[in-house]
RODO-2510 file (C-alpha; in nm, 4 decimals, decimal comma):
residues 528
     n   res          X          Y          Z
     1     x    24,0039     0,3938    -8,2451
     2     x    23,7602     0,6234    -8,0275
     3     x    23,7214     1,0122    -8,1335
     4     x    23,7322     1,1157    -7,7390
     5     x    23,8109     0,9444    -7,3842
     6     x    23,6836     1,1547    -7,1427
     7     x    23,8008     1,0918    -6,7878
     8     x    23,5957     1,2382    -6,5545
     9     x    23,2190     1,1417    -6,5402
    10     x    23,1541     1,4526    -6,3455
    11     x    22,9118     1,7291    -6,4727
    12     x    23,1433     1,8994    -6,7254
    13     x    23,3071     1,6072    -6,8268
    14     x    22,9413     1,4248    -6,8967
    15     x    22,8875     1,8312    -7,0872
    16     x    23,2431     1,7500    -7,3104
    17     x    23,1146     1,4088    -7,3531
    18     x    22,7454     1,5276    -7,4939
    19     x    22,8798     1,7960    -7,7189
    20     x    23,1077     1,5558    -7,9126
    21     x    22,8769     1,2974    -7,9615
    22     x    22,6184     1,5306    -8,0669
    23     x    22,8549     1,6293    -8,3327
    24     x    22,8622     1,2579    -8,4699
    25     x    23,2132     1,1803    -8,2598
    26     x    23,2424     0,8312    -8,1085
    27     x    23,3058     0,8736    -7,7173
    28     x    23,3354     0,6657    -7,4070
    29     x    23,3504     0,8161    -7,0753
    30     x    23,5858     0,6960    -6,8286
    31     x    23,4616     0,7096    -6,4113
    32     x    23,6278     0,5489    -6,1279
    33     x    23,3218     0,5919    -5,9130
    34     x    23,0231     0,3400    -5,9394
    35     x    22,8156     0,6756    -5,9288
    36     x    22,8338     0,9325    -6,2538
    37     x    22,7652     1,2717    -6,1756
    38     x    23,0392     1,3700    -5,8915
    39     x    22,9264     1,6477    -5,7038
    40     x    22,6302     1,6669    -5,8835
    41     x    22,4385     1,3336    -5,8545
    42     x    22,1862     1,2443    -5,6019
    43     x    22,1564     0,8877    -5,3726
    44     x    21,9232     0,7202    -5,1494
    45     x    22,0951     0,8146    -4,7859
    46     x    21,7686     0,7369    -4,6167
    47     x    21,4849     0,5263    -4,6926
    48     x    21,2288     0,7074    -4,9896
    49     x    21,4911     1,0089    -4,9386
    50     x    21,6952     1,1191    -5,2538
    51     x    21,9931     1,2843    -5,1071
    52     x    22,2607     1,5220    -5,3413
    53     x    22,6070     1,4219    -5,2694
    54     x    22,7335     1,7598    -5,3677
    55     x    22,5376     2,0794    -5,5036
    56     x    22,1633     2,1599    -5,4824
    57     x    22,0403     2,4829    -5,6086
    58     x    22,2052     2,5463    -5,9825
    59     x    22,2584     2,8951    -6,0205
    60     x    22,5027     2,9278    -6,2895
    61     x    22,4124     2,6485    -6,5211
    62     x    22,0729     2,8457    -6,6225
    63     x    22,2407     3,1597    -6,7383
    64     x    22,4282     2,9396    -6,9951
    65     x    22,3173     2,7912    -7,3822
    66     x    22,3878     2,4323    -7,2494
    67     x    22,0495     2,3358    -7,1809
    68     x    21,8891     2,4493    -7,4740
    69     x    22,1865     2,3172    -7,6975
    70     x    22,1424     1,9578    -7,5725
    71     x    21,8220     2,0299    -7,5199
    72     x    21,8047     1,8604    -7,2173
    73     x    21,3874     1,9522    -7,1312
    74     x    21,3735     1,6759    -7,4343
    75     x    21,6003     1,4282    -7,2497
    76     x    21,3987     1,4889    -6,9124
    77     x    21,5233     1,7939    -6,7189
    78     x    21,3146     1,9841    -6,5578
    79     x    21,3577     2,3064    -6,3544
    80     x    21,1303     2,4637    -6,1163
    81     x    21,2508     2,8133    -6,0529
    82     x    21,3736     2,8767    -5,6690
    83     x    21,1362     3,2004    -5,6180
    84     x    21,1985     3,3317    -5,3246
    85     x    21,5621     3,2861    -5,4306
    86     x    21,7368     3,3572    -5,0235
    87     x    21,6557     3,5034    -4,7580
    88     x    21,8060     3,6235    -4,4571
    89     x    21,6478     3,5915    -4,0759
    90     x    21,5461     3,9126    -3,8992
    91     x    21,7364     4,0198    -3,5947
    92     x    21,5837     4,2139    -3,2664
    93     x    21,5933     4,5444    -3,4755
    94     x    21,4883     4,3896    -3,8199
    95     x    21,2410     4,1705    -3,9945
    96     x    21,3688     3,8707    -4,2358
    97     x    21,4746     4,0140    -4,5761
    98     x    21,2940     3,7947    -4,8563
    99     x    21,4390     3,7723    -5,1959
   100     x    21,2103     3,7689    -5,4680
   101     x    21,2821     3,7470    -5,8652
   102     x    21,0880     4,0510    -5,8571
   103     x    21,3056     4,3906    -5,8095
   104     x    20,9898     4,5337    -5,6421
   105     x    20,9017     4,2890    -5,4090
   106     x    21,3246     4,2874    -5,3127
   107     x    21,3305     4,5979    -5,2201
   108     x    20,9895     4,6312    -5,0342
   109     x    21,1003     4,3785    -4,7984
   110     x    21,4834     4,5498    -4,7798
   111     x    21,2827     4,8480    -4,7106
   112     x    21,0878     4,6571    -4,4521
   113     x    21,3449     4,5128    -4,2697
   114     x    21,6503     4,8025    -4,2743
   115     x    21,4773     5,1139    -4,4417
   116     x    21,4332     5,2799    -4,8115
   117     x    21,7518     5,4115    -4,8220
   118     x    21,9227     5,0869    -4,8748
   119     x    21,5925     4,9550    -5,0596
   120     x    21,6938     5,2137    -5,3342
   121     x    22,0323     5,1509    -5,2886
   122     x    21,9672     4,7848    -5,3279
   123     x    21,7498     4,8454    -5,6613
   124     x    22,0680     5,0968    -5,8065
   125     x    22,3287     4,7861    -5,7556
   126     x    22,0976     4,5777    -5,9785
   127     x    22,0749     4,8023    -6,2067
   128     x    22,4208     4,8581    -6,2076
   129     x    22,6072     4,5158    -6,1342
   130     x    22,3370     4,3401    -6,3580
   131     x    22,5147     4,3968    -6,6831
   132     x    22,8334     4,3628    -6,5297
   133     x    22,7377     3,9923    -6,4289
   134     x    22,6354     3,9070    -6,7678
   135     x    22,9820     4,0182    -6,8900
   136     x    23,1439     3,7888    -6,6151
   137     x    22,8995     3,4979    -6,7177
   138     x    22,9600     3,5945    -7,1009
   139     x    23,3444     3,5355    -6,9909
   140     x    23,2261     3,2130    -6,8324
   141     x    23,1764     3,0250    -7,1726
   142     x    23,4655     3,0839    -7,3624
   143     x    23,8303     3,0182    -7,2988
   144     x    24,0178     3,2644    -7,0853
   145     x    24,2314     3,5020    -7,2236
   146     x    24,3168     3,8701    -7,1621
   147     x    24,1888     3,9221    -7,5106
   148     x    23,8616     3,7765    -7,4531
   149     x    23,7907     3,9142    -7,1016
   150     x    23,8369     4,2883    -7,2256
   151     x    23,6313     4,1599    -7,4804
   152     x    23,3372     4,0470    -7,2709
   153     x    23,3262     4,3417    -7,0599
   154     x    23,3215     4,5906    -7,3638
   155     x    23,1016     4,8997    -7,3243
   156     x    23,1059     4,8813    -6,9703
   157     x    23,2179     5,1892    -6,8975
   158     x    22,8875     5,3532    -6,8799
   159     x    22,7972     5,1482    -6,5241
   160     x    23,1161     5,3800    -6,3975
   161     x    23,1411     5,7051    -6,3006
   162     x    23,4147     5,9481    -6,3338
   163     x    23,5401     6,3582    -6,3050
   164     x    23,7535     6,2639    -6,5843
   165     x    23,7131     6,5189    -6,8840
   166     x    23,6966     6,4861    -7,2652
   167     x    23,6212     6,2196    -7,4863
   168     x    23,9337     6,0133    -7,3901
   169     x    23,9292     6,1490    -7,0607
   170     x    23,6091     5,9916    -6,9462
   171     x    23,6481     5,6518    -7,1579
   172     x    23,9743     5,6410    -6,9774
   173     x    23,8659     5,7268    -6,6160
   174     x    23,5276     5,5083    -6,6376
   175     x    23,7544     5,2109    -6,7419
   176     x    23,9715     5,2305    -6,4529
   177     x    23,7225     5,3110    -6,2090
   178     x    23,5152     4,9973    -6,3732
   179     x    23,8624     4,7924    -6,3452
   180     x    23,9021     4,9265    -5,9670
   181     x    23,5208     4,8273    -5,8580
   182     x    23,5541     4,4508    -6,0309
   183     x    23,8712     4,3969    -5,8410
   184     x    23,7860     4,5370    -5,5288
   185     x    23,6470     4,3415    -5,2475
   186     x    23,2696     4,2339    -5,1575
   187     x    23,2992     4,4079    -4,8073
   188     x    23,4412     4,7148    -5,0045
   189     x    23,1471     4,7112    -5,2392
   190     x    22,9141     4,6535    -4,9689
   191     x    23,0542     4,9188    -4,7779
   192     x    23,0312     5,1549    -5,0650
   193     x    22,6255     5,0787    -5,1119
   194     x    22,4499     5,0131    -4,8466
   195     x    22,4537     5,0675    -4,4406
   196     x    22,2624     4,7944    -4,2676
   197     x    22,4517     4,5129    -4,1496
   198     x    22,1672     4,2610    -4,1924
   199     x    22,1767     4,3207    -4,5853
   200     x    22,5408     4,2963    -4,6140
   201     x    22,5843     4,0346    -4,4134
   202     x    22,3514     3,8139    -4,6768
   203     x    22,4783     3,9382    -4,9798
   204     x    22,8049     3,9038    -4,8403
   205     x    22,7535     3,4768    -4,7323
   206     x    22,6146     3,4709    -5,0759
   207     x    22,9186     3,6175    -5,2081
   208     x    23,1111     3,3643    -5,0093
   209     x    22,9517     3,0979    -5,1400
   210     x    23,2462     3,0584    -5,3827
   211     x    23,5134     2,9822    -5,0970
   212     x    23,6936     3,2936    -5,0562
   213     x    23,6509     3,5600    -4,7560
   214     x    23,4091     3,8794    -4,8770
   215     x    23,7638     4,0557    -4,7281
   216     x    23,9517     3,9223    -5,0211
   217     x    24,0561     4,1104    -5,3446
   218     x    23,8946     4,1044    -5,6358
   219     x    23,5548     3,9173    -5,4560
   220     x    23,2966     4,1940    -5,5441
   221     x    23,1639     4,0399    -5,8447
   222     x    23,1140     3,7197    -5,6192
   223     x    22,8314     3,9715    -5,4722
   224     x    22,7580     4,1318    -5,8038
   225     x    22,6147     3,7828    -5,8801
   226     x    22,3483     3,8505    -5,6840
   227     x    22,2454     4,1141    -5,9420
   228     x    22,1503     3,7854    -6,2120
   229     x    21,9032     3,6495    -6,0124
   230     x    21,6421     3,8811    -6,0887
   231     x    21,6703     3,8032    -6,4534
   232     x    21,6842     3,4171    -6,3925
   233     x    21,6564     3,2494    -5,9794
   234     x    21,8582     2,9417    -5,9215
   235     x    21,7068     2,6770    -6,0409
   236     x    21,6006     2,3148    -5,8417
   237     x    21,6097     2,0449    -6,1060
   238     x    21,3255     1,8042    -5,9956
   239     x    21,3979     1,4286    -5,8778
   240     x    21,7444     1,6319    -5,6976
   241     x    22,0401     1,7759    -5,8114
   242     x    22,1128     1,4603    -6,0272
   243     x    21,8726     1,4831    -6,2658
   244     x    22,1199     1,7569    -6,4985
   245     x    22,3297     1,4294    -6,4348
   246     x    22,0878     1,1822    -6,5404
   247     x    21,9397     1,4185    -6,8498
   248     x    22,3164     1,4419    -6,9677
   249     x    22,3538     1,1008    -6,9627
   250     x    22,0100     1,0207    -7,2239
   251     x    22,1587     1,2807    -7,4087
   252     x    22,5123     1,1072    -7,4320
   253     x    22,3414     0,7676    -7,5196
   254     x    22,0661     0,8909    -7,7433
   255     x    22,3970     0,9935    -7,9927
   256     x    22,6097     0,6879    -7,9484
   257     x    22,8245     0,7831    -7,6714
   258     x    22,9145     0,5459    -7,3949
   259     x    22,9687     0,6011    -7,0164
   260     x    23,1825     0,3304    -6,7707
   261     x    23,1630     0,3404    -6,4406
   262     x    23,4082     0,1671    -6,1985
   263     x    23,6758     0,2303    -6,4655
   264     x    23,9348     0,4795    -6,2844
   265     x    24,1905     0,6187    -6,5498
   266     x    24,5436     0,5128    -6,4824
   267     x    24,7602     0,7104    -6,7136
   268     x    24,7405     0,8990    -7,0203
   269     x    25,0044     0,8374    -7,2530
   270     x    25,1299     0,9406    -7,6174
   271     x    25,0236     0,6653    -7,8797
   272     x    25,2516     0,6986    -8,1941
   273     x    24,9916     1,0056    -8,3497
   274     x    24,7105     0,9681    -8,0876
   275     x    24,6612     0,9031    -7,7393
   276     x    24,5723     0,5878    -7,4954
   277     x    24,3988     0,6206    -7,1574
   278     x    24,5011     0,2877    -6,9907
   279     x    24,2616     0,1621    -6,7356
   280     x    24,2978     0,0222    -6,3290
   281     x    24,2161    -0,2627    -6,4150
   282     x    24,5064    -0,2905    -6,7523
   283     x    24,2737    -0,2105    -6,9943
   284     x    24,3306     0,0768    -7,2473
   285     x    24,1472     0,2937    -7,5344
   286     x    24,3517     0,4896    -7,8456
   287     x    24,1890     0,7708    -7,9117
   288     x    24,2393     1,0956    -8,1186
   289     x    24,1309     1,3389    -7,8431
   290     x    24,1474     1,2873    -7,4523
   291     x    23,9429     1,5182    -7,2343
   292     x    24,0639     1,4897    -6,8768
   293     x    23,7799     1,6501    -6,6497
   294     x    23,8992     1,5667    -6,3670
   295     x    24,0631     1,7398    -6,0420
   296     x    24,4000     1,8995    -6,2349
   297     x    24,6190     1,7142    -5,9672
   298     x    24,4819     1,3503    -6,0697
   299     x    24,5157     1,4950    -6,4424
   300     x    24,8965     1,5897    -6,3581
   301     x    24,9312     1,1779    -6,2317
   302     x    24,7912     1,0457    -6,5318
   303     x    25,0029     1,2370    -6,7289
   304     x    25,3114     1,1781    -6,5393
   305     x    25,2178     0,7602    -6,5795
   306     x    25,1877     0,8166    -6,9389
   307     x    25,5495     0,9690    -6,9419
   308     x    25,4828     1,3013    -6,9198
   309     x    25,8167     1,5099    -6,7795
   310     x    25,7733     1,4929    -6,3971
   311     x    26,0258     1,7743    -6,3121
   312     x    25,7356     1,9934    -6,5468
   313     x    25,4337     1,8346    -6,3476
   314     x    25,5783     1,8637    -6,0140
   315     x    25,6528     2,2180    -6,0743
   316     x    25,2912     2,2765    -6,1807
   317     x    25,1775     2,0911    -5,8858
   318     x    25,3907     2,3019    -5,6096
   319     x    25,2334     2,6638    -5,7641
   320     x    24,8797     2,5175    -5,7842
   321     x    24,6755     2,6239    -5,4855
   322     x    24,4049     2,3635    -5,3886
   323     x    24,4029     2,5191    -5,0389
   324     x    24,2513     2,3383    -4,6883
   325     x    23,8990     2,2650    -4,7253
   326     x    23,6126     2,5317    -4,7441
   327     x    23,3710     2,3487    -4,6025
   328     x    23,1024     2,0133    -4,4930
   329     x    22,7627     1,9641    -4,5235
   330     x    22,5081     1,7977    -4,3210
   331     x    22,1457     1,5790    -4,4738
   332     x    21,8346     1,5821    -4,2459
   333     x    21,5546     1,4127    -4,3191
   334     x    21,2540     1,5235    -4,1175
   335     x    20,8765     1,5081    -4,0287
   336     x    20,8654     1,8808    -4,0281
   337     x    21,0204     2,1796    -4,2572
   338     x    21,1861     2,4404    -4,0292
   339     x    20,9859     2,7093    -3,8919
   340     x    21,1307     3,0345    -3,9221
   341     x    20,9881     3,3238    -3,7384
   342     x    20,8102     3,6417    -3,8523
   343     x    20,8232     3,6072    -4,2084
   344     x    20,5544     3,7868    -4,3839
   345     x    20,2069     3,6494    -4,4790
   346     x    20,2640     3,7207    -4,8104
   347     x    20,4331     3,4626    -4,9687
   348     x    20,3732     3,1485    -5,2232
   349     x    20,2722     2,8185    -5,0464
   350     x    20,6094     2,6892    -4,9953
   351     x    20,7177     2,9569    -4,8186
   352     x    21,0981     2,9929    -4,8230
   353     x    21,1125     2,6360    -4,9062
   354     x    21,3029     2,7201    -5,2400
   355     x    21,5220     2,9492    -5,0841
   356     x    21,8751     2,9958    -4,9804
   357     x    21,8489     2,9898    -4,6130
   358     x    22,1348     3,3336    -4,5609
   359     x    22,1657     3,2199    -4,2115
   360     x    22,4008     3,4991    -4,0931
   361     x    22,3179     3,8394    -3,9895
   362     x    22,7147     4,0050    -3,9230
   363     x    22,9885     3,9758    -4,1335
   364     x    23,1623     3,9718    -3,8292
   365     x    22,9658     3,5619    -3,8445
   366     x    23,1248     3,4916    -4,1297
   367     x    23,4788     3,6236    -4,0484
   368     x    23,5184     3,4149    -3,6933
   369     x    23,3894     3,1023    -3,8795
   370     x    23,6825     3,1844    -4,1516
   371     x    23,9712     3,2966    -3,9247
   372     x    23,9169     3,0214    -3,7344
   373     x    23,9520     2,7229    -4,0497
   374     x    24,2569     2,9357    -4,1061
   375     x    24,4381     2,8296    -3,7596
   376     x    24,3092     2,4674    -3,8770
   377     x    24,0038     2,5108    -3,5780
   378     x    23,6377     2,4378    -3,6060
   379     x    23,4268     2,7639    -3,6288
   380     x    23,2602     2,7817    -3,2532
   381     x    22,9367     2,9009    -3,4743
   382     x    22,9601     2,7726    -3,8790
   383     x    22,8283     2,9862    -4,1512
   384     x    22,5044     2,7928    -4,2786
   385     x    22,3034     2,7965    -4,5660
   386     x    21,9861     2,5969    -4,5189
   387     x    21,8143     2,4658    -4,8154
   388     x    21,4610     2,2651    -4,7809
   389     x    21,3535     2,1574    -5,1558
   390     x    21,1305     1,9220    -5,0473
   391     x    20,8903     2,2219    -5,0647
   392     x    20,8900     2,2577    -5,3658
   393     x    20,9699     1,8812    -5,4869
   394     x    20,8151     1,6480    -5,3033
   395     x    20,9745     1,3558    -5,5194
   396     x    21,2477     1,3869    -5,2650
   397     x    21,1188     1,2796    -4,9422
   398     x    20,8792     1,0415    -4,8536
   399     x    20,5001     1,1579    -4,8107
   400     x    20,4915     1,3966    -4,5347
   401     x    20,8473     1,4084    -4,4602
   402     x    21,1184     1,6519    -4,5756
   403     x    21,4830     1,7000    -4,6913
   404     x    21,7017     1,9685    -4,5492
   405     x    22,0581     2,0352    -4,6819
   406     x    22,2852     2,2197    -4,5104
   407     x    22,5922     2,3702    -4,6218
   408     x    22,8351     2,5222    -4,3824
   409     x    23,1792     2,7221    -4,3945
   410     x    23,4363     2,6938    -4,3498
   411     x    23,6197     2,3534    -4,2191
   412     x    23,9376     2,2933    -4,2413
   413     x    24,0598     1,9773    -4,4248
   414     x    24,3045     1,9255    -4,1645
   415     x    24,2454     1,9766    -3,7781
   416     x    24,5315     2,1555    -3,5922
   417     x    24,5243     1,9804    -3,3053
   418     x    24,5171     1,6280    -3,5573
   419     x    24,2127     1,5361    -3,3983
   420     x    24,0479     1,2841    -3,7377
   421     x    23,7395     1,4285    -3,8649
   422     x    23,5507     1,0548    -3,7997
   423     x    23,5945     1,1932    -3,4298
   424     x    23,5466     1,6058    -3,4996
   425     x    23,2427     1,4988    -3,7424
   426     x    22,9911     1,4836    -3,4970
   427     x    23,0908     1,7999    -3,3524
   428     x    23,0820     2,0086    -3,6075
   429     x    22,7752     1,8900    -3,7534
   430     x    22,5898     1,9391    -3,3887
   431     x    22,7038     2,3022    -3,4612
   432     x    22,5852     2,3299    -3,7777
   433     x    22,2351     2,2135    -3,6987
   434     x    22,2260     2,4451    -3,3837
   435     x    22,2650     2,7074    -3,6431
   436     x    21,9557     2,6405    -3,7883
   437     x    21,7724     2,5599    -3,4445
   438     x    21,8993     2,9380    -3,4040
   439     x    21,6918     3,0409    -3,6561
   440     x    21,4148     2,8127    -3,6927
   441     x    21,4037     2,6871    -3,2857
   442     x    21,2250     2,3731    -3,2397
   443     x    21,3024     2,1991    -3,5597
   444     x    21,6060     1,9601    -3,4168
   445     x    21,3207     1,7980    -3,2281
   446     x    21,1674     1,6560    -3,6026
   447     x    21,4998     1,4847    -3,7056
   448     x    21,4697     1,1591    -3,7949
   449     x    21,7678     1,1226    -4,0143
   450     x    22,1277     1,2768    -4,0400
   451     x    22,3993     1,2112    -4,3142
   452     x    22,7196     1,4000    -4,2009
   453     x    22,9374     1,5250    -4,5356
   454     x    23,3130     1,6351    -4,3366
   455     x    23,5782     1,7316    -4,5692
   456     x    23,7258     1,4055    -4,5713
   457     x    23,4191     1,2476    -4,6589
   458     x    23,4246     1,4997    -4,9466
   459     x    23,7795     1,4133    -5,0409
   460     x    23,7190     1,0529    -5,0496
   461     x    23,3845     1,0146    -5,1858
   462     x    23,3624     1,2941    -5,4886
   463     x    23,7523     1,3314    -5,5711
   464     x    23,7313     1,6847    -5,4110
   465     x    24,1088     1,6426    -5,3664
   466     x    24,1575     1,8630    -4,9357
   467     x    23,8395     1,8572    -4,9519
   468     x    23,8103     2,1830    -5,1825
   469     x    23,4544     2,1504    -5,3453
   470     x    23,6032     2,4051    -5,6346
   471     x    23,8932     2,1602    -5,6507
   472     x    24,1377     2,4658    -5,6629
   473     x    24,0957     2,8034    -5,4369
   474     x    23,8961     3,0562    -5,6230
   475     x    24,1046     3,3468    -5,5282
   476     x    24,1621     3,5917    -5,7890
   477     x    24,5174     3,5203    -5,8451
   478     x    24,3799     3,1401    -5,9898
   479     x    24,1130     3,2687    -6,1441
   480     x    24,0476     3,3297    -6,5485
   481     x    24,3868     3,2530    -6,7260
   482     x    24,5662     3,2004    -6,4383
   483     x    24,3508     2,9163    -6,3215
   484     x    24,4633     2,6302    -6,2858
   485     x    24,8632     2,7921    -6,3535
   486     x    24,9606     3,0133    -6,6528
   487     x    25,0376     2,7334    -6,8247
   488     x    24,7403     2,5090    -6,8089
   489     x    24,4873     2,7804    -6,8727
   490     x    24,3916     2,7367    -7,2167
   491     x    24,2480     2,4092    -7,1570
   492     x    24,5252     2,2753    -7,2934
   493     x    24,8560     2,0627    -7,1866
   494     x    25,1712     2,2475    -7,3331
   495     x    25,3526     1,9716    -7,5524
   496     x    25,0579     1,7525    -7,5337
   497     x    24,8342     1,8138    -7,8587
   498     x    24,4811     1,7030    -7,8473
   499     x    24,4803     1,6608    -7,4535
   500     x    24,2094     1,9736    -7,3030
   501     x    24,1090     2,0100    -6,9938
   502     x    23,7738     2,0530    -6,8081
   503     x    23,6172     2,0308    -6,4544
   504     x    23,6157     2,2836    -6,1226
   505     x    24,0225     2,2688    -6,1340
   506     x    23,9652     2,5108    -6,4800
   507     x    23,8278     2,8428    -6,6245
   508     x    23,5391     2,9473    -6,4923
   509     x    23,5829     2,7381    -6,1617
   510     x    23,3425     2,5420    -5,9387
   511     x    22,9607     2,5821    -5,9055
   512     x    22,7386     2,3728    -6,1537
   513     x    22,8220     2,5620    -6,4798
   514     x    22,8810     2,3035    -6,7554
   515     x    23,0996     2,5756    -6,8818
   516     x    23,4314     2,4465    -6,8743
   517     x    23,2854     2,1070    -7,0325
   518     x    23,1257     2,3237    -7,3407
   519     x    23,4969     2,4973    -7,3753
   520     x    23,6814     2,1450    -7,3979
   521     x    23,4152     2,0190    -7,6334
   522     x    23,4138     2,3048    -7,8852
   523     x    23,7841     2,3483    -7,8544
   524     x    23,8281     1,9339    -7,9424
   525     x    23,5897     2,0199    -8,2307
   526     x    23,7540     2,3090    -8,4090
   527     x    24,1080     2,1751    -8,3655
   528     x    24,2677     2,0379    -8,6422
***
């Protein structure tokens, strides 16, 4: 009999899978796609190209202990730090606003581009939202609970301000004006700090990076984020996104664990004191501890195959909110990197090659693009984020040639008008790469390659069940323990001992964090 079955050979369930092994736990990992990694694994899409399936800058992932406690440098990860870390294009009125890991250089170019006033206003909000990011990333690696989030954000108060009176008086007032400011909205907050539309609008498609409108409650510290990258830049893991993937997966092996692909989990079921995972293909493992990592739905079938009550499942099922899509992505590969204009002279070789390409420079961008996926339409102009690593890791194209990723919001899963995305596909990826022929004209004439990612491509290929890349809608209300449901957000399966939970469908959410895979693992561990 096995220690653990993980199913789920995506990032956090390949994080569960590491952690238990490391502690001297037998393991096998159970994937139904010939590719481990899910969102986080990169392919050859063109020829000498590799090509991420899913995410490509890793923010969240280098804030966290998880590379240093697998030490995955030793099992070949390597970073190279993504400095500038975004930028946003310049309008008639304003130059491009570069952001640096340096506070200085930020706010030079804010100042630059929109003025000092919001320079300093810009430098303030680090100074203030910086700790308060740490305490949402500190709530990141443990399991939510109300307990354990006042817990993380402990000593806050100070970043608030308050009339309030008295010793009591002003611990009171800062708390609730703290509270207030972390549930309020990203436009609010924006609002509140700065003036210039160019500036909000980036920190606001950064923001919205997670899924959700910037006009939705409780989205400011989606923004606040932003604070965190001038301690530590997103990170581009050389080779592609993959390589965390590929590092996990020496680590795994190096301790004894084992990894099958092309084994898709058919149902998890009660074994007299343990558990089985039976197999497609009629197979089956015992095992003490399951880790299902993952989408919570497929978790919720497995279960239900195994015997689990399916009046219980189907009610958890109805008041989970996976929501329609958030968005596609389109792969170029090109003779050229994109040529954006008047950016200063002042920056490292690659230029804004290792940036976040902001390309948006209204809110009122980002709110068409969203209104419209909520009628079930495609956004006449999508919401783009344009990412060229080659720059900076020139493992990923062929000699002289480059790889462009763009990411674009939002898409609807389902079309409206029930038009099939194999026919709306090369649509809405013509508008996405107009978007960046916007802002960098000329460079649609050096395509030589496309790979178009629609939301049903999304659905089918990665598991990303309505083609939600966080599996389940990161609005606030299934978010911490509430996320996935009340009942699920321990990590745990009421009634079902021994079975946790991990992937994007859990606390913390999407994004490559590892986190809910280290929660699963430790939680497995200290159980009796």
């Amino acid at each position: 009999m096995l220690d653990a079955v993980v199913v789920g050979a995506g990032h956090n369930g390949l994080v569960a899978a590491a952690y238990l092994a490391q502690a001297g736990r037998s393991v096998l990992v159970l994937e139904r796609d010939a590719i481990p990694g899910g969102a986080v694994s990169t392919v050859e899409r063109f020829p000498g190209y590799r090509v991420d399936r899913g995410s490509s800058a890793h923010l969240m992932i280098r804030h966290s202990p998880i590379p240093d406690e697998l030490d995955l440098a030793g099992h070949g990860l390597r970073y190279v730090d993504c400095d500038p870390w975004a930028f946003a294009p310049g309008t008639a009125s304003s130059s491009p606003i570069i952001f640096r890991t340096d506070l200085d250089a930020t706010c030079a170019s804010i100042a630059q581009s929109v003025g000092t006033a919001d320079a300093e206003a810009y430098r303030r909000f680090v100074e203030v939202w910086r700790p308060r990011a740490r305490a949402v990333m500190r709530s990141f690696y443990s399991a939510a609970g109300p307990g354990r989030f006042a817990t993380a954000f402990a000593g806050l108060g100070a970043t608030a301000t308050t009339a309030r009176s008295g010793p009591v008086g002003r611990r009171t007032g800062s708390m609730l004006s703290l509270t207030q400011e972390l549930m309020s909205s990203g436009d609010a907050l924006l609002d509140r700090w700065f003036t210039a539309e160019p500036l909000k609008a980036a920190l606001a498609w950064f923001g919205a990076q997670s899924g959700p409108p910037m006009n939705a409650p409780g989205t400011a510290p989606m923004i606040g984020f932003a604070a965190l990258q001038h301690d530590i830049p997103p990170g581009r893991a050389i080779g592609g996104s993959g390589a965390l993937t590929e590092a996990l997966l020496r680590r795994i092996a190096t301790d004894g664990g084992e990894v099958a692909t092309g084994r898709p989990a058919a149902a998890i079921s009660r074994c007299r004191d343990h558990w089985r995972v039976d197999t497609a293909d009629g197979d089956g493992r015992c095992a003490r501890t399951v880790v299902a990592a993952c989408h919570v739905l497929s978790t919720l079938d497995l279960l239900a195959a195994g015997g689990y009550d399916r009046e219980v499942v189907d009610r958890w099922r109805s008041q989970i909110v996976v929501g329609d899509g958030i968005g596609m992505a389109v792969r170029l590969g090109t003779d050229a990197l994109p040529d954006y204009p008047d950016l200063p002279t002042d920056l490292p070789p690659h230029g804004v090659g290792s940036a976040l390409g902001l390309l948006v420079t209204d809110r009122a961008h980002l709110r068409r693009a969203q209104v419209a996926a909520g009628v079930g339409a495609l956004p006449e102009r999508p919401a783009v984020v344009a990412m060229a690593y080659s720059a900076v890791d020139p493992t990923i194209a062929p000699p002289g040639q480059h790889l462009i990723n763009l990411w674009a919001q939002w898409h609807p899963r389902h079309l409206a008008d029930g038009t099939p995305w194999q026919q709306a596909a090369p649509q809405a990826a013509a508008a996405v790469v107009a978007e960046l022929d916007r802002h960098a004209p000329g460079i649609g004439d050096h395509i030589r390659h496309t790979h178009i990612q629609s939301p049903e491509d999304l659905e089918q290929e990665l598991g990303l069940i309505g083609g939600n890349i966080m599996h389940v809608e990161m609005s606030i209300d299934q978010m911490f323990f509430w996320r996935p449901h009340p009942d699920l957000s321990g990590h745990r399966v009421p009634g079902a001992d021994r079975v946790f939970l991990a992937g994007a469908s859990t606390h913390p959410g999407g994004g490559v964090t590892g986190a809910s895979g280290r929660i699963a693992a430790h939680l497995a561990l200290h159980r009796r």
